[in-house]
C-alpha positions in Angstrom: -72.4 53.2 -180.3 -73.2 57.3 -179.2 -76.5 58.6 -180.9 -75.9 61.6 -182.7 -75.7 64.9 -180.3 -78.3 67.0 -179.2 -78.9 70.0 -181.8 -79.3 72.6 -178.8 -76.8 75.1 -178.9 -78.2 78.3 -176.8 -80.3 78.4 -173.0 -83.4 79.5 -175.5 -83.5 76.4 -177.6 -83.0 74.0 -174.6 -86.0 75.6 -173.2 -87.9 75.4 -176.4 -87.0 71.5 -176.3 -88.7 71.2 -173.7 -85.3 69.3 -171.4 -85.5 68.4 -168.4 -82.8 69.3 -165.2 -82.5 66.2 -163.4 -79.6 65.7 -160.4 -77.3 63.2 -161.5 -78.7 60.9 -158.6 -81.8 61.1 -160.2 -80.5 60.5 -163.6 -79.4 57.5 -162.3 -82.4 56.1 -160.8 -84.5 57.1 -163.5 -82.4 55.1 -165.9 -81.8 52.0 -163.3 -85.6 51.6 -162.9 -86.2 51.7 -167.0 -83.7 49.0 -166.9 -85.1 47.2 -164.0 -88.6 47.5 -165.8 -87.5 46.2 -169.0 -84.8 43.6 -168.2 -82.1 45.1 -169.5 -78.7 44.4 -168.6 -78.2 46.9 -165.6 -74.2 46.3 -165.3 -73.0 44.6 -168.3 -70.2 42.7 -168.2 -69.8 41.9 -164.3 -70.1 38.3 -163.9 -71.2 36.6 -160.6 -73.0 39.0 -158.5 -76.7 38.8 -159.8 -78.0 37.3 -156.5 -75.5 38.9 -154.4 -73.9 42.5 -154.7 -75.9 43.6 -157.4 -79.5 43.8 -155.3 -77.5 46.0 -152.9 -75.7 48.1 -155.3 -79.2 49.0 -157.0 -80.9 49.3 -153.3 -78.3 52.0 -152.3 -78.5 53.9 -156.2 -82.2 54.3 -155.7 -81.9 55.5 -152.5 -79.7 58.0 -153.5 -76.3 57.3 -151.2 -72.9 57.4 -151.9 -71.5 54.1 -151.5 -68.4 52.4 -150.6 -67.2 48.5 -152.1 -65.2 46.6 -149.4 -63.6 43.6 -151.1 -60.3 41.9 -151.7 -58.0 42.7 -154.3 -59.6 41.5 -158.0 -62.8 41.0 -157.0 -64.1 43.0 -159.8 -64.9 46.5 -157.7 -63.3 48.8 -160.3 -64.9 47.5 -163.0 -68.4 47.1 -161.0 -67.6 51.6 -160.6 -66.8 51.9 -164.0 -70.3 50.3 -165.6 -72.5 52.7 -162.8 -71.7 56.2 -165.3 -73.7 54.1 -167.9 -76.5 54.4 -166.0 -76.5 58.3 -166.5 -78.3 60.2 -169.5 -76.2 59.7 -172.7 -76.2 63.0 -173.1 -76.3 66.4 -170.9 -75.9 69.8 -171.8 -73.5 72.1 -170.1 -72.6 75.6 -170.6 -69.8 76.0 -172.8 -66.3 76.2 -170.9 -67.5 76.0 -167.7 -64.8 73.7 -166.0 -67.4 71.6 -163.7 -69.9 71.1 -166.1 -72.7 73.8 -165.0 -76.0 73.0 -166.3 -77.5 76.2 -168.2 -80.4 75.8 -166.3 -78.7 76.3 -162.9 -74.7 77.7 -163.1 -73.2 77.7 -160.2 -69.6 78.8 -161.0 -68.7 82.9 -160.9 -67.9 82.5 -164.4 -70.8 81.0 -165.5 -73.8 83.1 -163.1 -72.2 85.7 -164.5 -72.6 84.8 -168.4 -75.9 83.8 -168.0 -76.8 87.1 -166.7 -75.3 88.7 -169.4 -76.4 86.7 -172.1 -80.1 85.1 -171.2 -81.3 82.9 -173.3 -78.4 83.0 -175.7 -76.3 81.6 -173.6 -73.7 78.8 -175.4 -74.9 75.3 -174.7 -72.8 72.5 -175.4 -73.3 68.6 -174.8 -71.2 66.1 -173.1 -71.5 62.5 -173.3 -72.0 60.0 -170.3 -68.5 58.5 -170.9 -66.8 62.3 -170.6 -68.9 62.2 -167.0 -66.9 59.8 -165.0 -64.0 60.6 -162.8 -61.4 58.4 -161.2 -58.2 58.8 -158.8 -56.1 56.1 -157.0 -55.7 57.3 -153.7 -51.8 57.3 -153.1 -50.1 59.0 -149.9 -49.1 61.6 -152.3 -52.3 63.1 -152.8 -53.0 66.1 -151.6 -56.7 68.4 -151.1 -55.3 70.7 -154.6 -55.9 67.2 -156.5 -59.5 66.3 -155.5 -60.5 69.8 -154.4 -58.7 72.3 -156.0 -55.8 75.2 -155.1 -54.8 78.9 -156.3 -53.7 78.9 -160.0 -51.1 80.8 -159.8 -50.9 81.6 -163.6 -54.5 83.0 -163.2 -52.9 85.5 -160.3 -50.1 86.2 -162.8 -52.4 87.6 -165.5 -52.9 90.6 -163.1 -56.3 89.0 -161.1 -56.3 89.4 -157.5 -56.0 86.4 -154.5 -59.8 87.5 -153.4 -61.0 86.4 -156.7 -62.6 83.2 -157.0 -61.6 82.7 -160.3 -58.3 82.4 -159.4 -59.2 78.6 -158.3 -57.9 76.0 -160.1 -60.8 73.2 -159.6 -59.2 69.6 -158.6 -60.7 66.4 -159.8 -64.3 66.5 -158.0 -65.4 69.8 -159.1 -64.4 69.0 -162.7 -66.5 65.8 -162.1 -69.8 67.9 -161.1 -72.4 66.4 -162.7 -71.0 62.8 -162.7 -69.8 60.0 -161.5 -66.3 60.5 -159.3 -64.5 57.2 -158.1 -61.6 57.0 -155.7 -60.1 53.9 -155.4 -57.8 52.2 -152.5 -59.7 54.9 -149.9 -58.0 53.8 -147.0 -55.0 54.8 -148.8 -55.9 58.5 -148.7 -53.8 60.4 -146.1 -56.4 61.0 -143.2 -56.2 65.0 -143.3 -56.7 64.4 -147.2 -60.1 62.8 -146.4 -61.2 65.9 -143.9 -61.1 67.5 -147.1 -64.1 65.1 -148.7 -66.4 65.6 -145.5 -68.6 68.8 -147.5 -68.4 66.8 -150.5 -70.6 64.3 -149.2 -72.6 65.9 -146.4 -73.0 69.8 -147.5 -72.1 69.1 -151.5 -69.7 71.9 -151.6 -66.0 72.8 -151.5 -63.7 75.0 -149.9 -60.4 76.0 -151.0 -57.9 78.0 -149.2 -60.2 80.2 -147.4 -62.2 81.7 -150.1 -66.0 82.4 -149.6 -66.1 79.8 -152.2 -69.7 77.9 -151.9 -70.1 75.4 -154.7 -73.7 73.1 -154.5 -71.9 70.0 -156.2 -74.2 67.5 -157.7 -71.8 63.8 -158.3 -72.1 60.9 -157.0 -69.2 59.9 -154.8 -68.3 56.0 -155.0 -65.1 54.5 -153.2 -63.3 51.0 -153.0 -61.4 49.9 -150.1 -59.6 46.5 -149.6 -60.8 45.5 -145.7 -56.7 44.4 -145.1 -56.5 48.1 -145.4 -58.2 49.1 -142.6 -55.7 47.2 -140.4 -52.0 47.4 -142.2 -51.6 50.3 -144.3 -54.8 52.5 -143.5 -58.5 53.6 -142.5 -61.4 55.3 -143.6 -62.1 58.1 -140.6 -65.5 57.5 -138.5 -66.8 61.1 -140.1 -66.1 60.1 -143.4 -67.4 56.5 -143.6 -70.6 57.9 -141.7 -71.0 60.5 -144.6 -70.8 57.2 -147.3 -74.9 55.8 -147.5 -74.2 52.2 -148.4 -71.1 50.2 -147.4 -71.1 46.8 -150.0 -69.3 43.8 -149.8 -67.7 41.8 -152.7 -66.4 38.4 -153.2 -64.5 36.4 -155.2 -66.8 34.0 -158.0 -68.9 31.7 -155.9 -68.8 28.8 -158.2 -67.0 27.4 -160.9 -69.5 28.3 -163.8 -68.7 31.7 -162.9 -65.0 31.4 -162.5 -65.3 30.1 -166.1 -67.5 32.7 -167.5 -65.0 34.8 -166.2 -61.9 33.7 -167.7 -63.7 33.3 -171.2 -64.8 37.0 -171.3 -61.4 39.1 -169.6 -58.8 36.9 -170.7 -56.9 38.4 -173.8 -55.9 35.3 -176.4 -54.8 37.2 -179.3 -50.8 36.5 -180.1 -49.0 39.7 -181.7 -50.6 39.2 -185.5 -53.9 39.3 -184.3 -54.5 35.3 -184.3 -56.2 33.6 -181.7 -54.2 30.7 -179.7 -57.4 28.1 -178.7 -57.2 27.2 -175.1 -59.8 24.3 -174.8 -62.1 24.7 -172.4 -60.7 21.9 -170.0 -57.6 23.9 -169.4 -59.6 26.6 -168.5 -61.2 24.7 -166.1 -57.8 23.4 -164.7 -56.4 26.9 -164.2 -60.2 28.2 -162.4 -59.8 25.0 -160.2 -56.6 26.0 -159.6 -57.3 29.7 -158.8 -60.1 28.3 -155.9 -57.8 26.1 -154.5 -55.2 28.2 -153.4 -57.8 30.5 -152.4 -59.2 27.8 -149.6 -55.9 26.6 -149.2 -54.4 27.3 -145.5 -50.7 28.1 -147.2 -52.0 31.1 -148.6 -53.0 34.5 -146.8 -56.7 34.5 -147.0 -56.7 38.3 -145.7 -55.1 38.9 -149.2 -57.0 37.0 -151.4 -56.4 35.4 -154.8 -57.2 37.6 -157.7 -59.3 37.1 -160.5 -56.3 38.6 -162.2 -54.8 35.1 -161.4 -56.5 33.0 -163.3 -56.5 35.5 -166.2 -52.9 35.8 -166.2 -52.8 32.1 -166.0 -54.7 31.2 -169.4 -52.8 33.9 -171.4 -49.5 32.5 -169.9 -51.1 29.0 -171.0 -52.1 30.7 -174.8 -48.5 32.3 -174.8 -47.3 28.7 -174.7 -48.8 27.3 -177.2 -48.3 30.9 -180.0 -44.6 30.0 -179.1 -44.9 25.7 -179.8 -46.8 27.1 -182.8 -44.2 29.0 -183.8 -40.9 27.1 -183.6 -42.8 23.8 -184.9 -44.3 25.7 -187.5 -47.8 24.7 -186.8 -51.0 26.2 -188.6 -53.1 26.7 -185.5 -51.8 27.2 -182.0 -53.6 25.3 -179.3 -52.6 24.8 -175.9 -52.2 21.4 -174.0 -51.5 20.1 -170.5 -47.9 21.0 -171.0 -48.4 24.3 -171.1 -49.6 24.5 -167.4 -46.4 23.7 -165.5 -45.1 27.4 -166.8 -48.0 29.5 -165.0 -46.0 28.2 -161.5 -43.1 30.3 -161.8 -44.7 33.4 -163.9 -47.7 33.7 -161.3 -45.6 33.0 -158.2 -45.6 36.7 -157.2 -48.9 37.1 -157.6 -49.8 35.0 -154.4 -49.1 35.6 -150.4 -48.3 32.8 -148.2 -48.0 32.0 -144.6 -44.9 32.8 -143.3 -45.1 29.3 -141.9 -44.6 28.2 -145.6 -41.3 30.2 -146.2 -39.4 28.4 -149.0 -42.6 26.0 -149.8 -44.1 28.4 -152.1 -43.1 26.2 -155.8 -44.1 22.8 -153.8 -47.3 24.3 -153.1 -48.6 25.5 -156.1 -47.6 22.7 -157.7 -49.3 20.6 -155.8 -52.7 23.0 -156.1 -52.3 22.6 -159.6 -51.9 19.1 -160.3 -54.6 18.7 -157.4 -57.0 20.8 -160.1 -56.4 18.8 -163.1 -57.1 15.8 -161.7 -60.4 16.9 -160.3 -61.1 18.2 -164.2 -60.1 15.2 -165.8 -62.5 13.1 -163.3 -65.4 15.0 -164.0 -64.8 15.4 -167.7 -63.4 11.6 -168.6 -63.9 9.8 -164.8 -66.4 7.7 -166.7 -65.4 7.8 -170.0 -63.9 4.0 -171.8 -60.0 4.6 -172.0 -59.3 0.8 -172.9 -58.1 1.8 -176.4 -55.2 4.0 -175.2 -54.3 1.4 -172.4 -53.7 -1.0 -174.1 -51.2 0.2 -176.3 -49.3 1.0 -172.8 -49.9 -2.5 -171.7 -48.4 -3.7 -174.7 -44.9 -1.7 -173.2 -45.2 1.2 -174.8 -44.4 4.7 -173.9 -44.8 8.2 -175.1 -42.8 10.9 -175.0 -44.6 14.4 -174.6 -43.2 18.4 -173.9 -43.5 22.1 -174.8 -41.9 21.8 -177.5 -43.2 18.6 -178.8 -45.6 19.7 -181.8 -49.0 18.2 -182.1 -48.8 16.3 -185.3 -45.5 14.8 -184.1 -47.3 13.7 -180.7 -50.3 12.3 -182.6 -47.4 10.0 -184.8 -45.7 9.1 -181.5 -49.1 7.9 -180.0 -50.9 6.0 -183.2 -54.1 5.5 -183.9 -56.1 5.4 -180.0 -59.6 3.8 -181.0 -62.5 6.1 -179.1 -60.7 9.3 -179.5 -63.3 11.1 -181.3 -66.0 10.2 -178.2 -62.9 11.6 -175.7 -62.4 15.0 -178.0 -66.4 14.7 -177.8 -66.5 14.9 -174.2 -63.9 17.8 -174.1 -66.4 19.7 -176.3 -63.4 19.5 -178.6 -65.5 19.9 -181.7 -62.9 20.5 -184.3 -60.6 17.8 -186.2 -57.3 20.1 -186.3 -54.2 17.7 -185.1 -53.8 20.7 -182.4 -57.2 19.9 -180.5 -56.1 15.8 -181.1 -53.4 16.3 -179.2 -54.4 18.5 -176.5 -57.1 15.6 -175.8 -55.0 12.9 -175.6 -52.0 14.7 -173.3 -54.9 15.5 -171.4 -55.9 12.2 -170.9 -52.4 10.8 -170.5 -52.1 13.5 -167.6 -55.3 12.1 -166.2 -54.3 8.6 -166.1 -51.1 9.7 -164.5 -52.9 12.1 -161.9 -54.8 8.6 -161.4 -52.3 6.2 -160.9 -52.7 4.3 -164.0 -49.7 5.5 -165.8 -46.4 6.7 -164.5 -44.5 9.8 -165.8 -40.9 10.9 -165.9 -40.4 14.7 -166.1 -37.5 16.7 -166.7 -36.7 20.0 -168.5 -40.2 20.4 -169.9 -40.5 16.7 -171.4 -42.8 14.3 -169.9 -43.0 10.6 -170.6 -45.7 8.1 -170.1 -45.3 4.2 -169.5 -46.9 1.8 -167.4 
């Protein structure tokens, strides 16, 4: 929530205020070290990097340095940039108009030394807000120096103003981003002779455009991303330009499961179209975050590429979309996924992997495998111990159960009967509710498990699964 703006509106009553110029580097420290003193959250909402990244990241912001993040794809990086603007003042004032953002104590800009001359302290003040301070470009082969630095604006030469003048420049993204926070993701990407053109930015912090005597003292903070593949198959970051960056910091995927978890729970999106939530219990989120470390350890997939987090994100909203559409077509009250849900995320999420070309043509096999290979390892540490003799029995006594998609919970629950101990198996689950929906989504799961296990068998085919002994 944005406190309400600053009341200042001329150079005079920002004086009388008594406000402070600070560079946006030291904006930033300031702020990180309040933070860092009183225990506030420093990047809020990036999960798994407390011990890791984050003491680096904070190391290189108090030292001042522009910084690059070298990591695999959906590691986090671009959101990790995004939170570093909220470290900046809330507010800041700038001169009115001024296209980079001139502070009134210090323009910079032709236009703006020149107001200020002619004006003093009644020159227009206006305020801008941390969010309107943060700058970002994807670094495509397209881009060219006008983008990021800034070209002749040939309207400007139109109106009768001649090529000499410096107000003829149209500023690219970096000047308008003065006083900020400017991001440019997938460096490596940048065509080499486009990242000359960043070599004052960093070093001298100014610009140059076409030859004009054009000097502008820039005051941003410069943060890239790069993907290390990069550096090797598509692109590099030139020697003078990575020497220019301060920090270079390292990513990584989640290190553990807890954190594979917490991650899932807060990104992925659950919400069907009317704004209800489909319940994805907490051991199929587990599945799919076993699942997404698996393949990336596994020797079938391209470790150079990486498994996103993206992965497992799509995955449980693939698993939610399943169960909105059971919900739908068996007119149920409350969609909640189950194990047969899972099979789907295969063939949706296929593209999202690289393989070996050793394993040409193995691609389904594998990640089917990976993914039965997951639940079982979730349904031994969830129910390895727990007393299934209820359910087995009814299976010793030749019976068999027919499960699928389709199948809707209350009509699974009538197929199974009554299975003494279920409450302490939902129990275990952390499946806390008595809906039919979270019923069933225990007992498939368990029925999986005992499959996965060897204790039941299972014919599958076309999305229906049955269970026998």
């Amino acid at each position: 929530m944005r406190a309400t703006t600053p009341r200042e509106t001329t150079l005079g009553e920002l004086r009388t205020s008594g406000h402070v110029h600070r560079s946006v580097k030291a904006e930033i420290r300031h702020n990180l070290l309040t933070r860092l003193r009183s225990g506030e959250a420093r990047f809020p909402g990036i999960v798994g990097f407390d011990d890791t990244v984050l003491p680096h990241l904070e190391r290189a912001l108090l030292a001042g340095h522009d910084l690059v993040l070298l990591g695999e794809r959906g590691q986090g990086k671009t959101r990790l940039i995004r939170t570093i603007g909220g470290l900046l003042d809330e507010w800041t004032p700038v001169v009115t108009g001024c296209e980079i953002n001139d502070h009134p104590y210090a323009p910079v800009c032709v236009r703006c030394v020149r107001l200020a001359a002619e004006t003093g302290d009644d020159l227009p003040v206006s305020w801008k807000h941390r969010d309107e301070r943060y700058g970002e470009k994807l670094a495509t082969p397209d881009t060219s120096v006008g983008d990021l630095i800034g070209d002749v604006d040939p309207i400007k030469v139109a109106e009768g103003r001649t090529l000499g003048d410096p107000e003829t420049v149209h500023f690219g993204l970096v000047p308008r981003t003065n006083r900020g926070v400017f991001s440019i993701n997938e460096l490596p990407d940048l065509a080499e002779r486009i990242q000359v053109a960043l070599l004052n930015v960093l070093e001298e912090r100014d610009v140059q455009v076409r030859g004009y005597a054009l000097r502008l003292p820039l005051d941003v903070l410069l943060v890239a991303s790069a993907n290390p593949e990069d550096y090797t198959n598509r692109g590099r970051i030139i020697t003078p330009l990575k020497d220019r960056f301060g920090a270079e910091i390292r990513t990584h995927y989640p290190l553990d499961i807890e954190h594979e978890l917490a991650l899932i729970r807060q990104e992925a999106e659950l919400a069907d179209l009317d704004g209800e939530t489909a319940e994805v219990p907490g051991h199929l989120i587990e599945i799919i975050a076993r699942f997404t470390r698996l393949l990336r350890e596994s020797n079938a997939v391209d470790a150079r590429s990486g498994v996103s987090a993206r992965f497992s994100l799509a995955g449980t909203e693939t698993v939610a979309a399943g169960a909105v559409r059971r919900a739908a077509i068996a007119g149920e009250d409350r969609a909640v996924a189950r194990v047969c849900d899972l099979p789907a995320i295969v063939p949706t999420l296929m593209g999202k992997v690289e393989f070996e070309v050793s394993e040409e043509g193995r691609e389904q096999e594998v990640l089917e495998h990976l993914l039965r290979r997951a639940t079982a390892e979730t349904y031994r540490r969830t129910l390895g111990a727990a007393d299934l003799t209820g359910l087995l029995d009814k299976f010793d006594s030749g019976q068999s159960v027919e499960s699928g998609e389709m199948v809707s919970s209350a009509e699974l629950l009538k197929r199974v009967g009554p299975v003494p101990g279920l409450a302490k198996i939902m129990e275990r689950l952390d499946l806390t509710g008595e809906s039919p929906g979270q019923a069933a989504a225990a007992l498939e799961f368990v029925l999986e498990g005992l499959f996965l296990t060897r204790r039941l068998s299972k014919d599958a085919t076309d999305g229906t699964a049955t269970y026998r002994t």
